[in-house]
N, C-alpha and C positions, 0 to 999 in steps of 0.2 A: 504494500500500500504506500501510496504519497501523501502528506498531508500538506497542503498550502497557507501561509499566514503570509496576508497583504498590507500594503502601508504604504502610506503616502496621503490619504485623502485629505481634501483641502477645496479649501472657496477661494477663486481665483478671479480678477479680472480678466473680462474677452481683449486679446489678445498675450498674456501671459501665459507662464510657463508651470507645470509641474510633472513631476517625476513619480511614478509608482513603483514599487517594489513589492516582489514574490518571492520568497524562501521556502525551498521543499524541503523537506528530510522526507527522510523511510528508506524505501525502495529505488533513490536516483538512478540507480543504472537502467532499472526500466523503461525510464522515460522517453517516447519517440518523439514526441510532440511538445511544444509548450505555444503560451499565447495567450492574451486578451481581449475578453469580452466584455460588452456594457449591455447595461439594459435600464432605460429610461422609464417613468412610471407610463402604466398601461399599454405600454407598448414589450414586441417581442425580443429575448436577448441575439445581438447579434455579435458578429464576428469584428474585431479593430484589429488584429495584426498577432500572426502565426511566426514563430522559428523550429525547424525541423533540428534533429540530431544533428544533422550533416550544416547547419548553417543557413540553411535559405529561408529567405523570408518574405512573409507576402503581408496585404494590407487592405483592407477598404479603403475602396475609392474616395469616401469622404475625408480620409483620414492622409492617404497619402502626398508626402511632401511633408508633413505635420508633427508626425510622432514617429519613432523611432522604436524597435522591436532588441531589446540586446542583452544577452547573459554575460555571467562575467566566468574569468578563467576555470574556475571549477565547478561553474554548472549547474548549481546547488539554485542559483538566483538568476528572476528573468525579471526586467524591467522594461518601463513604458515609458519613454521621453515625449511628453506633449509640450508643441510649441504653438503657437499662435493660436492658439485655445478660442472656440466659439461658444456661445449659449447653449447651441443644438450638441455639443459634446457632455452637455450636463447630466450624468446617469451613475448607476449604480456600475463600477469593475470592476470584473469578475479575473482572477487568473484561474488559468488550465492547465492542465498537462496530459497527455494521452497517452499509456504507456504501450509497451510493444504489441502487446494484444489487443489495442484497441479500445481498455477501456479508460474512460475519462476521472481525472480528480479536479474539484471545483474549490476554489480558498473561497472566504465568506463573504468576499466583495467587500469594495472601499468608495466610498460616495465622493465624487469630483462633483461641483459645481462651480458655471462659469457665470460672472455677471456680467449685464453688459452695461 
């Protein structure tokens, strides 16, 4: 098992910066997957930005150019670099990690809001 504990949340003015962090323990080696999710009220959680084992990394279109997907040397921590922060980024994030088999661990979400 992984278990994830997230940090970083924060009220930020639109266009401002902040950073999220994700810390696994458990099972790291299993992990294939890692990445953030938000989910704003009444709406569904969606995808902001994937990095695989191997390094690649992908992003929502709303998102890209903006935030940044990056772990650090051992692995253990995957962070969110948001820059130029909008209103419509205001939501509950969520980190992931998906491990070799596919299945998912969820950390307990960190609430960003941007003002404008």
């Amino acid at each position: 098992q992984v278990q994830l504990v997230e940090s970083g949340a924060g009220l930020v003015q639109a266009g401002g910066s902040l950073r999220l962090s994700c810390a696994a323990s458990g099972s790291i080696d299993s992990i294939n997957a890692r990445g953030w999710y938000r989910q704003a009220p009444g709406k569904d959680r969606e995808l902001v930005a994937t990095i695989t084992s191997g390094g690649w990394m992908n992003y929502a279109g709303s998102v890209k150019g903006r935030f940044t997907i990056f772990r650090n040397n051992d692995k253990n921590m995957v962070y969110l670099q948001m820059n130029t922060l909008k209103p419509a980024d205001t939501a509950v994030y969520y980190c992931k990690v998906v491990d070799i088999w596919g299945r998912p661990s969820w950390g307990q979400g960190t609430q960003v809001t941007v003002s404008s």
